[in-house]
PDBQT receptor file of N, H, CA, C and O in Angstrom, charges set to zero:
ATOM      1  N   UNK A   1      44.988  25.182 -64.077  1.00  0.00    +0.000 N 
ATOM      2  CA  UNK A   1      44.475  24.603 -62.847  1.00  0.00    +0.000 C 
ATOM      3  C   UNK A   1      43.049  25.079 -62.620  1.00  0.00    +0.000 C 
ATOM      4  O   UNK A   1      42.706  26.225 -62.912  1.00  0.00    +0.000 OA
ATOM      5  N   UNK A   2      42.191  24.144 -62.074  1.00  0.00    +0.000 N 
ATOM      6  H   UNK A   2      42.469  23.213 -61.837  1.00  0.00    +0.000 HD
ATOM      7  CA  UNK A   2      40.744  24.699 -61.750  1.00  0.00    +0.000 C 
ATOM      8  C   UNK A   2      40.545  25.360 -60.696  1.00  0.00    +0.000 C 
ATOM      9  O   UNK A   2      41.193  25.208 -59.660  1.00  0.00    +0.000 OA
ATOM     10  N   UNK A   3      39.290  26.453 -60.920  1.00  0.00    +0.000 N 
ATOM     11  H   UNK A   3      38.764  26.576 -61.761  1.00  0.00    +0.000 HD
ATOM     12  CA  UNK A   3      39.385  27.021 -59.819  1.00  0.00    +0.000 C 
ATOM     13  C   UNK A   3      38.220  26.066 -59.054  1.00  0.00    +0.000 C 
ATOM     14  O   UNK A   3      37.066  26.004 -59.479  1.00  0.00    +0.000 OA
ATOM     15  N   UNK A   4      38.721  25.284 -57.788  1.00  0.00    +0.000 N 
ATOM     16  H   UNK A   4      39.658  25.334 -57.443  1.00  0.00    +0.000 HD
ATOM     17  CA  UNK A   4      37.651  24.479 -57.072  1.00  0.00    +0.000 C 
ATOM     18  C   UNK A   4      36.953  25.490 -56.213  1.00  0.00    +0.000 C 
ATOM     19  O   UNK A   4      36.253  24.960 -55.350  1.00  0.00    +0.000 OA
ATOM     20  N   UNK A   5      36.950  26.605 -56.212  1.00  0.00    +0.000 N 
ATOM     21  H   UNK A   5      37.518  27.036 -56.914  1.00  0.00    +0.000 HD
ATOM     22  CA  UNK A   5      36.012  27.431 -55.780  1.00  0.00    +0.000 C 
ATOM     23  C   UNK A   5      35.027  27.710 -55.537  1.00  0.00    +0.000 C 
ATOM     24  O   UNK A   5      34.378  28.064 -54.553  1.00  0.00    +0.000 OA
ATOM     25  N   UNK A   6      34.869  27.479 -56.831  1.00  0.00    +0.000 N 
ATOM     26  H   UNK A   6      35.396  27.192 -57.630  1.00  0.00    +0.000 HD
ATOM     27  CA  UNK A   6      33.307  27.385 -57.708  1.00  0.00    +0.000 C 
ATOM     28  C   UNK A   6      32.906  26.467 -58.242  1.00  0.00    +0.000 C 
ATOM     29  O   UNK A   6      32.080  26.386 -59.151  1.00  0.00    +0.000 OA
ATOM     30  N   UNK A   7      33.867  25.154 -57.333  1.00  0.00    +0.000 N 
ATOM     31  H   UNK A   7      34.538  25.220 -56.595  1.00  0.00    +0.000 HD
ATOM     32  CA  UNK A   7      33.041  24.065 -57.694  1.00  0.00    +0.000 C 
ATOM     33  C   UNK A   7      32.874  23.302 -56.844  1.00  0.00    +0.000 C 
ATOM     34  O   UNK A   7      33.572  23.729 -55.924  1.00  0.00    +0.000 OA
ATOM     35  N   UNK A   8      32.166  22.000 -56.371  1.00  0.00    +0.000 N 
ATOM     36  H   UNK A   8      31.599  21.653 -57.118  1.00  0.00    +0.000 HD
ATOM     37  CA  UNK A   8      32.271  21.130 -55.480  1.00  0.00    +0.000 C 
ATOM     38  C   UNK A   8      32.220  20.228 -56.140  1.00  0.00    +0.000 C 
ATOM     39  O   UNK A   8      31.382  19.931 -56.993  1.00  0.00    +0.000 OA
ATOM     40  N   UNK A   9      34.108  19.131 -55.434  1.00  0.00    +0.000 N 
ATOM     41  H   UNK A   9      34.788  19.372 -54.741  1.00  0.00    +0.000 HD
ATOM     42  CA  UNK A   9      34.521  18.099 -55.250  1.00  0.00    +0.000 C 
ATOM     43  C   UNK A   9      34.688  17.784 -53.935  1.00  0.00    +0.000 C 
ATOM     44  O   UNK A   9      34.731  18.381 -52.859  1.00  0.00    +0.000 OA
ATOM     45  N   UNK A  10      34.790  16.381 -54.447  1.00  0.00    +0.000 N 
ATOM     46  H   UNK A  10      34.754  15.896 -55.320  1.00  0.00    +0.000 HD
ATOM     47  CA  UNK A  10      34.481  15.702 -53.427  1.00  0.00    +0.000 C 
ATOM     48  C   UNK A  10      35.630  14.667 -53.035  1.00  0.00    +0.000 C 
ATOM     49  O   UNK A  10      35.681  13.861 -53.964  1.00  0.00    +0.000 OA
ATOM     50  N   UNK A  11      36.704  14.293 -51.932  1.00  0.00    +0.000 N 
ATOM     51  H   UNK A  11      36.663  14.947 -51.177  1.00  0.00    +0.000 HD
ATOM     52  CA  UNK A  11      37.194  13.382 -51.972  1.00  0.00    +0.000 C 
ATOM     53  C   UNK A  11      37.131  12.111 -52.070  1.00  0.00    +0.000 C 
ATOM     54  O   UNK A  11      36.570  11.544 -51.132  1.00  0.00    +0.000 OA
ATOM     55  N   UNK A  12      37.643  11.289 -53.152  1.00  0.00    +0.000 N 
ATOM     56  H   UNK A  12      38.099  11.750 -53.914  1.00  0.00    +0.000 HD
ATOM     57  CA  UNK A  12      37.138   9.628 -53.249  1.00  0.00    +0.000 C 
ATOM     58  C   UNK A  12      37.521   8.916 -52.109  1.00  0.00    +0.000 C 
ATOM     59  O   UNK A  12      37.206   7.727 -52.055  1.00  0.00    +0.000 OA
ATOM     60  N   UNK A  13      38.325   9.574 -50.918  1.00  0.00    +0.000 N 
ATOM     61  H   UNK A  13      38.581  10.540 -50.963  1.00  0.00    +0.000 HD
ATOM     62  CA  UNK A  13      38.949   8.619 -50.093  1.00  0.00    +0.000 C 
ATOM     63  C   UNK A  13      38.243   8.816 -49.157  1.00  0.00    +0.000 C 
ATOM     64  O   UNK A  13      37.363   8.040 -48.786  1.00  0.00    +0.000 OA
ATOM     65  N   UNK A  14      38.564  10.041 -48.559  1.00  0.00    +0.000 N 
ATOM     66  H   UNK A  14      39.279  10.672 -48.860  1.00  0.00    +0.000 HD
ATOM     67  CA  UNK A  14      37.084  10.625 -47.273  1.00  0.00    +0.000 C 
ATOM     68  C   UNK A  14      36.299  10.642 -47.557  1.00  0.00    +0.000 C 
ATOM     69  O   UNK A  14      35.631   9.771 -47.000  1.00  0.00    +0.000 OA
ATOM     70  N   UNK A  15      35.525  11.446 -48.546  1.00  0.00    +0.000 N 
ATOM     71  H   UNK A  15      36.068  12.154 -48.998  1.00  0.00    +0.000 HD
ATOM     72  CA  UNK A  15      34.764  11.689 -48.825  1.00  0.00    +0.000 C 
ATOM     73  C   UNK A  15      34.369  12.822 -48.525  1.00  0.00    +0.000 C 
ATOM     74  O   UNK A  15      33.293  13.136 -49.032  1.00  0.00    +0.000 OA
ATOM     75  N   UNK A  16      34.932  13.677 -47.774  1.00  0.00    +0.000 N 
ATOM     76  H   UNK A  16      35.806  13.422 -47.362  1.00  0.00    +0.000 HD
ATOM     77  CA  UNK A  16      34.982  15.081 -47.249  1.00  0.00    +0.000 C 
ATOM     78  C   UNK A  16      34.919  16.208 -48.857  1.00  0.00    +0.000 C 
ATOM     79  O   UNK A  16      35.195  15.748 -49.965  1.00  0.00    +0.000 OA
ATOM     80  N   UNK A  17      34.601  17.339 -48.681  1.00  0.00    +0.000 N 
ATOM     81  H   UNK A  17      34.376  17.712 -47.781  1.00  0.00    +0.000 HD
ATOM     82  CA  UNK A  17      34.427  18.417 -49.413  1.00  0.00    +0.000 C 
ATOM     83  C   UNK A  17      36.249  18.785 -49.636  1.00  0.00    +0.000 C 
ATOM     84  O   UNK A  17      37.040  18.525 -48.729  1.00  0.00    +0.000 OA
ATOM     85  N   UNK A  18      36.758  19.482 -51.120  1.00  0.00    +0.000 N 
ATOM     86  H   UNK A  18      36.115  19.693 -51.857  1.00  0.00    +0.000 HD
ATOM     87  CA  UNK A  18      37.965  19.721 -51.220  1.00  0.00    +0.000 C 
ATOM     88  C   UNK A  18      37.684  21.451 -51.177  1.00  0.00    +0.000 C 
ATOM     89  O   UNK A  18      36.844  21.930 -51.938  1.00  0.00    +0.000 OA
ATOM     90  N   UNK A  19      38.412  22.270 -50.283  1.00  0.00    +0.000 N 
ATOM     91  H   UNK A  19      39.094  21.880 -49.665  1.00  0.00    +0.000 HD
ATOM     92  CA  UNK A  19      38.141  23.394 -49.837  1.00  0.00    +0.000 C 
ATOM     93  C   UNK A  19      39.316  24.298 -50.261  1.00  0.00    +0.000 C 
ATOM     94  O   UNK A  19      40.520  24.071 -50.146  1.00  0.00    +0.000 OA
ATOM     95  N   UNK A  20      38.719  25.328 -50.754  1.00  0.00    +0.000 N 
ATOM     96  H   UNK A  20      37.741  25.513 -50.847  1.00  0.00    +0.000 HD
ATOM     97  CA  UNK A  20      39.944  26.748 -50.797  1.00  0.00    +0.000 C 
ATOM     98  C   UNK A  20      41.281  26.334 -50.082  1.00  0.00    +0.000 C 
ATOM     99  O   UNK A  20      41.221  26.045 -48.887  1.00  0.00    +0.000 OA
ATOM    100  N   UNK A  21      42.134  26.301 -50.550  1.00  0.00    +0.000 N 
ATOM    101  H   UNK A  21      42.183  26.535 -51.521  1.00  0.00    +0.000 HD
ATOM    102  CA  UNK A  21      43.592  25.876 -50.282  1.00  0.00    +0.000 C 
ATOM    103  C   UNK A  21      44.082  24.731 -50.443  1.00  0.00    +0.000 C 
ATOM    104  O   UNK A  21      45.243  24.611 -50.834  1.00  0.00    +0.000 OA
ATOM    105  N   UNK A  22      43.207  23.543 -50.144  1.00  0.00    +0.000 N 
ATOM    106  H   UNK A  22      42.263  23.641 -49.827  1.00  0.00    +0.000 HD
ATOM    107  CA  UNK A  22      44.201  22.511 -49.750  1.00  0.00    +0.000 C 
ATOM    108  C   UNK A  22      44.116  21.535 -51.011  1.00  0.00    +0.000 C 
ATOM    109  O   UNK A  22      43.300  21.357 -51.915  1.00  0.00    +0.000 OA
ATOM    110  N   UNK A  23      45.142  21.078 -50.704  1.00  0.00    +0.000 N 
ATOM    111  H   UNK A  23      45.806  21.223 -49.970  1.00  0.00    +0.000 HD
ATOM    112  CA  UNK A  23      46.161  20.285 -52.318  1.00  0.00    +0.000 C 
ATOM    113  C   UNK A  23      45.480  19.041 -52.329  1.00  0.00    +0.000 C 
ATOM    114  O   UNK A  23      45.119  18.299 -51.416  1.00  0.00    +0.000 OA
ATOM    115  N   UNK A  24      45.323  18.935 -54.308  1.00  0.00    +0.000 N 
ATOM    116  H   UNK A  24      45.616  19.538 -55.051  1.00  0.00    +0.000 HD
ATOM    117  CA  UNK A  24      44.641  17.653 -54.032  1.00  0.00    +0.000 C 
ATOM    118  C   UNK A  24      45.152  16.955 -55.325  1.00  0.00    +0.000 C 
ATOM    119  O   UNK A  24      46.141  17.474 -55.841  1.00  0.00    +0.000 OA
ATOM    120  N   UNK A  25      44.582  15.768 -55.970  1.00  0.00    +0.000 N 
ATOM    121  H   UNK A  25      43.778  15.347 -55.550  1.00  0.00    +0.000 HD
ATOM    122  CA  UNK A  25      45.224  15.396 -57.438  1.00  0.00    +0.000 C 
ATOM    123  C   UNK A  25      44.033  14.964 -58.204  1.00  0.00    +0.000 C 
ATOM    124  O   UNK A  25      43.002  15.226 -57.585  1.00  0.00    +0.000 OA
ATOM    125  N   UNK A  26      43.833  14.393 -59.341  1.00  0.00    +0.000 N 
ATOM    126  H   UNK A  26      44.670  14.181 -59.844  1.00  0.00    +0.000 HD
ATOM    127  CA  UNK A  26      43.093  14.362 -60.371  1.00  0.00    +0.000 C 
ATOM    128  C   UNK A  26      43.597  13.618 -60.879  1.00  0.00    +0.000 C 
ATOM    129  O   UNK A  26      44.699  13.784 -61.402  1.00  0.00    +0.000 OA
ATOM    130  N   UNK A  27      42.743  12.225 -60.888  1.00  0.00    +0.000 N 
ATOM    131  H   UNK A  27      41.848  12.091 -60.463  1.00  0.00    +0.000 HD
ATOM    132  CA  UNK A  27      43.392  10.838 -61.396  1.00  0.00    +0.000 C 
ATOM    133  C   UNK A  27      42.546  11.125 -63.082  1.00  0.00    +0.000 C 
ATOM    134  O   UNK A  27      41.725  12.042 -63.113  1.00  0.00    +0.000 OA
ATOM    135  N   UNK A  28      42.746  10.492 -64.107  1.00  0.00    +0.000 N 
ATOM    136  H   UNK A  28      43.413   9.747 -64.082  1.00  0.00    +0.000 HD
ATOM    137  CA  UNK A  28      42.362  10.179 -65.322  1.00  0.00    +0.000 C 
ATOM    138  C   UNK A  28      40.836   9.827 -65.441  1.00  0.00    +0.000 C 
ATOM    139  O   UNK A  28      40.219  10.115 -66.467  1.00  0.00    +0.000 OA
ATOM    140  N   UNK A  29      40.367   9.336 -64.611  1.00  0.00    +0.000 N 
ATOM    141  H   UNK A  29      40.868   9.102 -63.778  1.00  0.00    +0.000 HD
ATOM    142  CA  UNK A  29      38.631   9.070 -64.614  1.00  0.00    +0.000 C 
ATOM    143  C   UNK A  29      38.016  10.115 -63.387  1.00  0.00    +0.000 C 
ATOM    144  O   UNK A  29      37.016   9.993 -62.679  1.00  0.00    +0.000 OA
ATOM    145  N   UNK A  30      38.917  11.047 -63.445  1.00  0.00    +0.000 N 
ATOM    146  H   UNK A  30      39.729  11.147 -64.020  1.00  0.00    +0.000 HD
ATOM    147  CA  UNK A  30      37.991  12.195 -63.002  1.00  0.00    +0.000 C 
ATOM    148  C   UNK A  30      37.907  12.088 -61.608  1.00  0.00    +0.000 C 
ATOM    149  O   UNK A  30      36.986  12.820 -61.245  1.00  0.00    +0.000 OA
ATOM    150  N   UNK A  31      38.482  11.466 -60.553  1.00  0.00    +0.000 N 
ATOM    151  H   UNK A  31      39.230  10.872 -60.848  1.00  0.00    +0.000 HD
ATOM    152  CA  UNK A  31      38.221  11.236 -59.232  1.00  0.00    +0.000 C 
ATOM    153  C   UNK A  31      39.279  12.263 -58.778  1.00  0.00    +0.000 C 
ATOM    154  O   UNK A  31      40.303  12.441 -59.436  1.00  0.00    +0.000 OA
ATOM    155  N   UNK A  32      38.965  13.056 -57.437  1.00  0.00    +0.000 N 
ATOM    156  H   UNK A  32      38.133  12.912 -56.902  1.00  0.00    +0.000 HD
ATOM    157  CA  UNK A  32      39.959  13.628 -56.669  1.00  0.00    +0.000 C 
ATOM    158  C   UNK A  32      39.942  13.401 -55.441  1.00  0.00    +0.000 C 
ATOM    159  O   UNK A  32      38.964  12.999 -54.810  1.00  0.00    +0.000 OA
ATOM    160  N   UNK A  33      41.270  13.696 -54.909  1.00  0.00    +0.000 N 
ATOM    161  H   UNK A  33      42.065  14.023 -55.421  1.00  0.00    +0.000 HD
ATOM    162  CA  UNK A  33      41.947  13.097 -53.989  1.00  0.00    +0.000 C 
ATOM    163  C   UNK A  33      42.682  14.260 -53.289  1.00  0.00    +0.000 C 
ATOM    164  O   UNK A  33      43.459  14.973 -53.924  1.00  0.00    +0.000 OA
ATOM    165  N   UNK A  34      42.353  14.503 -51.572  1.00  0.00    +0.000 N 
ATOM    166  H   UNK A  34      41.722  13.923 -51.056  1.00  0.00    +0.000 HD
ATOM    167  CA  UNK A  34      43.620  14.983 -51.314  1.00  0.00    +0.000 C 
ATOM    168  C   UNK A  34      44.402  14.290 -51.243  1.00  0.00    +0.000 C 
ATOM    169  O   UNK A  34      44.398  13.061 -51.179  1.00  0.00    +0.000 OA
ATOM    170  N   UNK A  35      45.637  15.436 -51.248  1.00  0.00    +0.000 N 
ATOM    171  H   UNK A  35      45.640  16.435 -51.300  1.00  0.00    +0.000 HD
ATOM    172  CA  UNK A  35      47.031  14.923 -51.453  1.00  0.00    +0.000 C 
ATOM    173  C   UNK A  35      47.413  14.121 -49.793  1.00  0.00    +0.000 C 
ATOM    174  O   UNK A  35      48.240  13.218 -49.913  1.00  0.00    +0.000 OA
ATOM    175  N   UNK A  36      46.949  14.338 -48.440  1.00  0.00    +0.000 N 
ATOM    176  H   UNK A  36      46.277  15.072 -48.342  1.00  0.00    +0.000 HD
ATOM    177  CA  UNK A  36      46.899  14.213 -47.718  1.00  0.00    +0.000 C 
ATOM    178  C   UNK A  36      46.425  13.027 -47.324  1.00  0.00    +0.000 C 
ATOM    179  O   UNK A  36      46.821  12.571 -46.251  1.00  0.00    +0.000 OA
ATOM    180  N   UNK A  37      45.538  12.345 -48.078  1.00  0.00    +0.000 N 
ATOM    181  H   UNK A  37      45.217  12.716 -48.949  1.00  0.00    +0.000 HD
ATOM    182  CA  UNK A  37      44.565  11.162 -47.994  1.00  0.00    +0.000 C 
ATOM    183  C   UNK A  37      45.591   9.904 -48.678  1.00  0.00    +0.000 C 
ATOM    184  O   UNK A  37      45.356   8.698 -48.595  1.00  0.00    +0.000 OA
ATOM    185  N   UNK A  38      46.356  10.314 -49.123  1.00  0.00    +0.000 N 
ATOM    186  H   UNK A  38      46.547  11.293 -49.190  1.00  0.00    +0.000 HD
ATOM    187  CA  UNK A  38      47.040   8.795 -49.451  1.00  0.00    +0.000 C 
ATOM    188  C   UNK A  38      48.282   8.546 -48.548  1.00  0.00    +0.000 C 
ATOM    189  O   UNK A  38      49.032   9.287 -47.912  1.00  0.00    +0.000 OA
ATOM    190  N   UNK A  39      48.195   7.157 -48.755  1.00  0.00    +0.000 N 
ATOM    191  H   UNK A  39      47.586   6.555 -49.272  1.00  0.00    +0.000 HD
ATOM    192  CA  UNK A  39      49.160   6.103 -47.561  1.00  0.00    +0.000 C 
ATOM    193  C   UNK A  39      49.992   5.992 -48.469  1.00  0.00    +0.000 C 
ATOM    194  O   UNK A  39      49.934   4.851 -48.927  1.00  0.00    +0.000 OA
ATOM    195  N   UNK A  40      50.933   6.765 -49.091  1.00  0.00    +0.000 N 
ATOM    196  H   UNK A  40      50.980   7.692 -48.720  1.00  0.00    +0.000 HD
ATOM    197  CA  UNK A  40      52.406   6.335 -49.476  1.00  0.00    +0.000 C 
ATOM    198  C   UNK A  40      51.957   6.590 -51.267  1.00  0.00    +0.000 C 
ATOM    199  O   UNK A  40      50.939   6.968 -51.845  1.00  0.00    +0.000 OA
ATOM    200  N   UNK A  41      53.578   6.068 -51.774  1.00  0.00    +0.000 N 
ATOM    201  H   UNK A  41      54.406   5.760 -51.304  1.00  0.00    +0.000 HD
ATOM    202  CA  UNK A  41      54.259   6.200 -53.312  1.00  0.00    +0.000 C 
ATOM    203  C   UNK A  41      52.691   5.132 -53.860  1.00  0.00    +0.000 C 
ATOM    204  O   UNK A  41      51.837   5.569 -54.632  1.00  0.00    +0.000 OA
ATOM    205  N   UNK A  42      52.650   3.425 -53.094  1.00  0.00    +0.000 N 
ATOM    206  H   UNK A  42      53.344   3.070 -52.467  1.00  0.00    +0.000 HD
ATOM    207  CA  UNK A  42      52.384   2.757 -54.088  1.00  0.00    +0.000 C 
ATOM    208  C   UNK A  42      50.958   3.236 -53.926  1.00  0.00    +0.000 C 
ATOM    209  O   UNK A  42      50.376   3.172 -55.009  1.00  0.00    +0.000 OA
ATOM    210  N   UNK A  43      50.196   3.691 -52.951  1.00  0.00    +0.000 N 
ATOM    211  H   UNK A  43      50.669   3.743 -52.072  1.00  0.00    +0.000 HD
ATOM    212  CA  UNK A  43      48.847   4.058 -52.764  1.00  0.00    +0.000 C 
ATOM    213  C   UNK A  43      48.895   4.605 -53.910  1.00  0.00    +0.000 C 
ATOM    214  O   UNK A  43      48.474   3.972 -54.878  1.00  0.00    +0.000 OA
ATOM    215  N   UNK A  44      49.570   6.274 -54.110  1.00  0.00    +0.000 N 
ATOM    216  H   UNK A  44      49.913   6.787 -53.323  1.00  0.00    +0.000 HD
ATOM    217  CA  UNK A  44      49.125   7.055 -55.191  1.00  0.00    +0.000 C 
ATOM    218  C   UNK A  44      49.288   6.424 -56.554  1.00  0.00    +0.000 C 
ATOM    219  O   UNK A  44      48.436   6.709 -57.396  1.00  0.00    +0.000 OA
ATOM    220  N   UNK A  45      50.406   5.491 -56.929  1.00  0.00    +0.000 N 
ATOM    221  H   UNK A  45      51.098   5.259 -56.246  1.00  0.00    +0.000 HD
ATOM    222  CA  UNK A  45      50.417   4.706 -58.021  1.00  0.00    +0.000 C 
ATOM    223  C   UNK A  45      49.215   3.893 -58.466  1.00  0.00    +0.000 C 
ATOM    224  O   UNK A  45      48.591   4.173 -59.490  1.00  0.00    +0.000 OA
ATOM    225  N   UNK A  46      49.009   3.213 -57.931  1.00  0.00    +0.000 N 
ATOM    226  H   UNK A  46      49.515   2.985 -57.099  1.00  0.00    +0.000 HD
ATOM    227  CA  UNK A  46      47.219   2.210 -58.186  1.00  0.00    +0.000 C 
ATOM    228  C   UNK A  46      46.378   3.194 -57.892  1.00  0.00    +0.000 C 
ATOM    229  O   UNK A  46      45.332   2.904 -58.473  1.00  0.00    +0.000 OA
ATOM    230  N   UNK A  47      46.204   4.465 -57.164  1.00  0.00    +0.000 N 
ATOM    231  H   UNK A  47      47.053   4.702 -56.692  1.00  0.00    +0.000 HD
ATOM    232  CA  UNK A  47      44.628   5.251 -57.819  1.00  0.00    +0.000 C 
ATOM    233  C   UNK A  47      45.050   5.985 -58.992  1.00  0.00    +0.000 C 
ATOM    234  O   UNK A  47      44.033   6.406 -59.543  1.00  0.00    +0.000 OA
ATOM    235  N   UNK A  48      46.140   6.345 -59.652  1.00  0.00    +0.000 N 
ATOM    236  H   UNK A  48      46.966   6.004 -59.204  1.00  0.00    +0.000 HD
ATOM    237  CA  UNK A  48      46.302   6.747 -60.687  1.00  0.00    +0.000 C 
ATOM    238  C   UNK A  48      46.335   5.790 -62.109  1.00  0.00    +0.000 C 
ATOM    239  O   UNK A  48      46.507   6.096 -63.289  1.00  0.00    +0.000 OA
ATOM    240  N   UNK A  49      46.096   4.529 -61.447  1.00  0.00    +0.000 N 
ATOM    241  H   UNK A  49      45.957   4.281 -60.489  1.00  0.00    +0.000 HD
ATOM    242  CA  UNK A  49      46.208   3.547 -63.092  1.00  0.00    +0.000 C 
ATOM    243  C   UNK A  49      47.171   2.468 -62.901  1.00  0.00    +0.000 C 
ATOM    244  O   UNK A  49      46.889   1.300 -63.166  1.00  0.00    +0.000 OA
ATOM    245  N   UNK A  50      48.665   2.954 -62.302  1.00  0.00    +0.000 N 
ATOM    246  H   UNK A  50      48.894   3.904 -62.086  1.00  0.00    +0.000 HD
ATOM    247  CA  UNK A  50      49.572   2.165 -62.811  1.00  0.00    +0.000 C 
ATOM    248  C   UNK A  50      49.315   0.776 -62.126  1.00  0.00    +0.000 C 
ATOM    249  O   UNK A  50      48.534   0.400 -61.252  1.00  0.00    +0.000 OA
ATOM    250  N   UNK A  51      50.222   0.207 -62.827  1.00  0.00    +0.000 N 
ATOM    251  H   UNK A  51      50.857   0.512 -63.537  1.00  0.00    +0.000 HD
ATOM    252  CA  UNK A  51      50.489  -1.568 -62.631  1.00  0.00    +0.000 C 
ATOM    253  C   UNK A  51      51.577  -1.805 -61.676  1.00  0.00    +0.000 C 
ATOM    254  O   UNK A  51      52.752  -1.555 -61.941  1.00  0.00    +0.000 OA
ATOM    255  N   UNK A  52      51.142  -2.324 -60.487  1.00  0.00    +0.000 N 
ATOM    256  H   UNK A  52      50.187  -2.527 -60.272  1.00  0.00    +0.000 HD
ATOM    257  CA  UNK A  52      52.576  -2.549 -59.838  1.00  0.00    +0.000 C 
ATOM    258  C   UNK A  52      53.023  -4.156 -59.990  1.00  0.00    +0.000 C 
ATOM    259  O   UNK A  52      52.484  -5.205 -59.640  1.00  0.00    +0.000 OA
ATOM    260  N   UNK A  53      53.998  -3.906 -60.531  1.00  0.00    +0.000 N 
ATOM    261  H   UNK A  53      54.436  -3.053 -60.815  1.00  0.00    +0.000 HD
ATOM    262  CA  UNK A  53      54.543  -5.794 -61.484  1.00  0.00    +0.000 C 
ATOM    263  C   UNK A  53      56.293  -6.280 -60.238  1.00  0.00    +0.000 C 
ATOM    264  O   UNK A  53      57.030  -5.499 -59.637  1.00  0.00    +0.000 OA
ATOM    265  N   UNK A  54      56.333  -7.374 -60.293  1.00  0.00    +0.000 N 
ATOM    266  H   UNK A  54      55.734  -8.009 -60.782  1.00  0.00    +0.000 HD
ATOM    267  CA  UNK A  54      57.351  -7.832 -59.119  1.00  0.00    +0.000 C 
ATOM    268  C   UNK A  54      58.232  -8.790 -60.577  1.00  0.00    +0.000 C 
ATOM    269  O   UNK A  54      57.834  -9.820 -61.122  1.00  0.00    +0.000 OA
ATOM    270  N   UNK A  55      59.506  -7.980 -60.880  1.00  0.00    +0.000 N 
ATOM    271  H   UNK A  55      59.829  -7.143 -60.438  1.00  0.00    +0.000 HD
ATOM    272  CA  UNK A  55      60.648  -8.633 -61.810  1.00  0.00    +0.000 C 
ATOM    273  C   UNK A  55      60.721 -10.450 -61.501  1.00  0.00    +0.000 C 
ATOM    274  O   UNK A  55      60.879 -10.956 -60.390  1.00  0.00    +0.000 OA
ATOM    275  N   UNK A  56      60.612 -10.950 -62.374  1.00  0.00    +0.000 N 
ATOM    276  H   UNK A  56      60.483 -10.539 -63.277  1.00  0.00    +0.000 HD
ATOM    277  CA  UNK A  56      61.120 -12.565 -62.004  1.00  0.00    +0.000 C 
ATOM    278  C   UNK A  56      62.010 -13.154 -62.753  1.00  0.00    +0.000 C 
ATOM    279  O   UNK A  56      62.978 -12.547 -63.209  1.00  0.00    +0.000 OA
ATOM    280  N   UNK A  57      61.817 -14.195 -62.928  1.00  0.00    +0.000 N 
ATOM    281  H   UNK A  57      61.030 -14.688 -62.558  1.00  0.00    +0.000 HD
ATOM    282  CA  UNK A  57      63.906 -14.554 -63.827  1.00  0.00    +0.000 C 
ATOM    283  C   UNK A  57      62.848 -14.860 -64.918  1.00  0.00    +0.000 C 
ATOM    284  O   UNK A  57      61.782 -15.459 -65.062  1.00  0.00    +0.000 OA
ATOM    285  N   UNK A  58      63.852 -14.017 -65.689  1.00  0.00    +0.000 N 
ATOM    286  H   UNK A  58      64.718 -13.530 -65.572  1.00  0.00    +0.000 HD
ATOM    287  CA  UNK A  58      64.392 -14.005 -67.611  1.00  0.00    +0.000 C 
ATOM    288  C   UNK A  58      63.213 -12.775 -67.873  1.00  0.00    +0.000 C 
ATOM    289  O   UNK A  58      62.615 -12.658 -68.942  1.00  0.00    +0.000 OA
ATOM    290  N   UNK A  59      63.053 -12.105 -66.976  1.00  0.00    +0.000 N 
ATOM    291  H   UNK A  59      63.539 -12.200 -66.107  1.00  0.00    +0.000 HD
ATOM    292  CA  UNK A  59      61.809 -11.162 -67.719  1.00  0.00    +0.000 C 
ATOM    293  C   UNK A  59      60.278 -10.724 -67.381  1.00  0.00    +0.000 C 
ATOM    294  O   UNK A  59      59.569  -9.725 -67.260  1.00  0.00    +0.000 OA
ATOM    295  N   UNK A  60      60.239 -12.583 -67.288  1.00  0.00    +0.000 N 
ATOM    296  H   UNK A  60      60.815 -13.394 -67.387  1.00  0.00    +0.000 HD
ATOM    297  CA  UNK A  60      58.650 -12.132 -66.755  1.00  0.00    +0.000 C 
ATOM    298  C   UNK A  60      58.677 -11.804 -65.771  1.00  0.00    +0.000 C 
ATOM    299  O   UNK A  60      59.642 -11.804 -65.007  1.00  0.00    +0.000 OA
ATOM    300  N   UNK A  61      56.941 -11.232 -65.470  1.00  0.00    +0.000 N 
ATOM    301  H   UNK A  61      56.158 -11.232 -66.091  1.00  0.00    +0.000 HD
ATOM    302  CA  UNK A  61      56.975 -10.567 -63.929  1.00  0.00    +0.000 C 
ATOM    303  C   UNK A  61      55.218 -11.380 -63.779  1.00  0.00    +0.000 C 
ATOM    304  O   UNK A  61      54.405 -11.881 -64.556  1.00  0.00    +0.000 OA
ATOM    305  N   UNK A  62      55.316 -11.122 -62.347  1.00  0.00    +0.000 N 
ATOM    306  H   UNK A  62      55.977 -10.715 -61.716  1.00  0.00    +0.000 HD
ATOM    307  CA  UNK A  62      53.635 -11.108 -61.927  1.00  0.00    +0.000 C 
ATOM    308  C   UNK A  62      52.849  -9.636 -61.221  1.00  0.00    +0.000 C 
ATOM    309  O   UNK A  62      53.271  -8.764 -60.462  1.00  0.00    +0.000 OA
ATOM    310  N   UNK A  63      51.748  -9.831 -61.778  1.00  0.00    +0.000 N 
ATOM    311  H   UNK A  63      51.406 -10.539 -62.395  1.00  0.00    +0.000 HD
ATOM    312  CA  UNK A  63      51.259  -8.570 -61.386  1.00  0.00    +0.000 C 
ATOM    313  C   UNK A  63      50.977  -8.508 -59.723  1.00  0.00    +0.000 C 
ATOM    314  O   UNK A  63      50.541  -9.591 -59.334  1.00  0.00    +0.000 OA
ATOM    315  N   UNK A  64      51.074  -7.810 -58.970  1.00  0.00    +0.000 N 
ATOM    316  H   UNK A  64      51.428  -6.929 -59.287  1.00  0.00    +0.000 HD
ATOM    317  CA  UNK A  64      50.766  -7.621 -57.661  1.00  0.00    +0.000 C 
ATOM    318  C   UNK A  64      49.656  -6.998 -57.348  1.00  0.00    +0.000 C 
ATOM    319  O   UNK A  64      49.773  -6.673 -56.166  1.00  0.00    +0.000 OA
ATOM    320  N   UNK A  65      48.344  -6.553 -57.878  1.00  0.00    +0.000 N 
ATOM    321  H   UNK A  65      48.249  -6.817 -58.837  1.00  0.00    +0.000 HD
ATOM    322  CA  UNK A  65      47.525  -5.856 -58.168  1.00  0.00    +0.000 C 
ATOM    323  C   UNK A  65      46.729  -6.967 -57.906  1.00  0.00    +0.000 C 
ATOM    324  O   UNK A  65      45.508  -6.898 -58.044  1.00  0.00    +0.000 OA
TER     325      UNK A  65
């Protein structure tokens, strides 16, 4: 784990400074986030990458994204 101590990040959502203690995440292209700053499961799912897809008959799906 990094020490953000000695470093300054920055939140992608506020944009506020991430400070000694408080919890945050680290998406794949380097953006951080408090943990505090997201609105729910599917929020954190789409800033982390994933695909949110809706099942349809025989298989296919459509993307909801």
């Amino acid at each position: 784990m990094q020490d953000i101590s000695k470093n300054r990040h920055y939140c992608s959502s506020c944009g506020e400074k991430i400070t000694d203690g408080e919890e945050y995440i680290e998406n794949l292209d380097g953006e951080y986030r408090h943990y505090d700053c997201f609105n729910g499961i599917k929020d954190l799912l789409e800033w982390l990458g994933s695909e949110i897809k809706t099942m349809e008959n025989e298989g296919y799906y459509k993307t909801n994204i």
